[in-house]
N, C-alpha and C positions, 0 to 999 in steps of 0.2 A: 605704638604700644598703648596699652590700656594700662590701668592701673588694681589691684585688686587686695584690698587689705588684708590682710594675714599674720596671726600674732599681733597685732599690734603695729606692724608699719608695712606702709603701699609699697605693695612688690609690684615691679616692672612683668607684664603678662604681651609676649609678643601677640600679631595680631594671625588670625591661620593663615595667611598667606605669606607674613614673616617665618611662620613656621613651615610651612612649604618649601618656599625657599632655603631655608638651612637645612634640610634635608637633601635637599637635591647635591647640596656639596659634601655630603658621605663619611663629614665629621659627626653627626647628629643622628640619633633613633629615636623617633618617637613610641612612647608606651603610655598604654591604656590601663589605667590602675585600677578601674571598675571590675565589678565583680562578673561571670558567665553568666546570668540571669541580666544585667544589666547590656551586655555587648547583645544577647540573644535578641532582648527587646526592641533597641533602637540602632542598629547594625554598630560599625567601627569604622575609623577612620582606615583609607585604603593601606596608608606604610604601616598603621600600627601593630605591634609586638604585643601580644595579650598577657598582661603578667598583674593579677589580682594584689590589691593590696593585702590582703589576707592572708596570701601567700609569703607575702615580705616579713608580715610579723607572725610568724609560724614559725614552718619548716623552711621556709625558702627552695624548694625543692624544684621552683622554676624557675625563680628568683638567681639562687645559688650559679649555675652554669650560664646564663646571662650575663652575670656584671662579671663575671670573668674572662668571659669573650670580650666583652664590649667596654672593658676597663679607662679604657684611651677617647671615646667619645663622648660626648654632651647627651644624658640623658634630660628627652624631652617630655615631661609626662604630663599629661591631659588624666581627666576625669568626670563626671555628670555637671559637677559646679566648680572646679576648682580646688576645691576645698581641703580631699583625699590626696591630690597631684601634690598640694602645697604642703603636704603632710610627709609625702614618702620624697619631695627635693629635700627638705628640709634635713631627714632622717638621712640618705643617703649622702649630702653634702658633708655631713657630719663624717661619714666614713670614707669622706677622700673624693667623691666624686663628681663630677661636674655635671648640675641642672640646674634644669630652667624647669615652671610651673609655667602650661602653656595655657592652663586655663579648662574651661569646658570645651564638651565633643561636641554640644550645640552650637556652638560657635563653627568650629570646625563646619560641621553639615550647613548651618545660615548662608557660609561664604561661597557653598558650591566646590567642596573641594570633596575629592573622588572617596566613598563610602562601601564599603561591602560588609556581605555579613559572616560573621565567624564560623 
C-alpha cells in the first residue's frame, strides 16, 4: 500500500493490484467518481461502475439505486488523482458505508490492469 495524504492524515491507498484482487472476492465494487468527459478521455478501469461525483452531491439519481443494491459491500472508489475518491469515501463512510480510496485510474492503467472504454 501507498500512502496518500488527505485532510490532514496518511490514508492507507491499496496498490491496483491489491485492488484487483479484492474484487475478485465479490465483497468489493470498484467505482469511478470521475466525471463522463473525463472516463470519455482516458477510458476506465475494466470492473468499474461509472457513478460521477456530481451525481453524489446532487440528485443522486445514479447514485441513489446503487448504494442500495450494494449496501453490504466495500465501495471502492478511484478517481484522476485521488483526491474526488477521497472525498466521496469520506462522505459516504459518514453515512454507514464501507470504503476504501483506491487512489488514481493512472495507477490502475501503469499497472496493466484491463481498461475499456465507457
Amino acid at each position: 500500500m501507498t500512502a496518500l495524504s488527505s485532510f490532514g492524515a496518511d490514508v492507507p491507498i491499496p496498490t491496483p493490484a491489491e485492488t484487483a484482487a479484492r474484487l475478485k472476492s465479490g465483497d468489493a465494487v470498484l467505482i469511478d467518481v470521475r466525471e463522463p468527459s473525463e472516463w470519455a478521455e482516458t477510458g476506465v478501469a475494466e470492473p468499474a461502475v461509472l457513478l460521477a461525483m456530481s451525481d453524489l452531491r446532487a440528485s443522486r439519481e445514479q447514485w441513489k439505486p446503487f448504494l442500495e443494491k450494494n449496501h453490504d459491500k466495500t465501495l471502492l472508489l478511484m478517481c484522476r488523482s485521488g483526491n474526488r475518491s477521497g472525498q466521496v469515501a469520506a462522505l459516504l463512510a459518514k453515512e454507514g458505508y464501507k470504503t476504501v480510496n483506491v487512489g488514481a485510474f493512472a495507477a490502475w492503467k501503469a499497472a496493466s490492469l484491463p481498461v475499456r472504454k465507457p
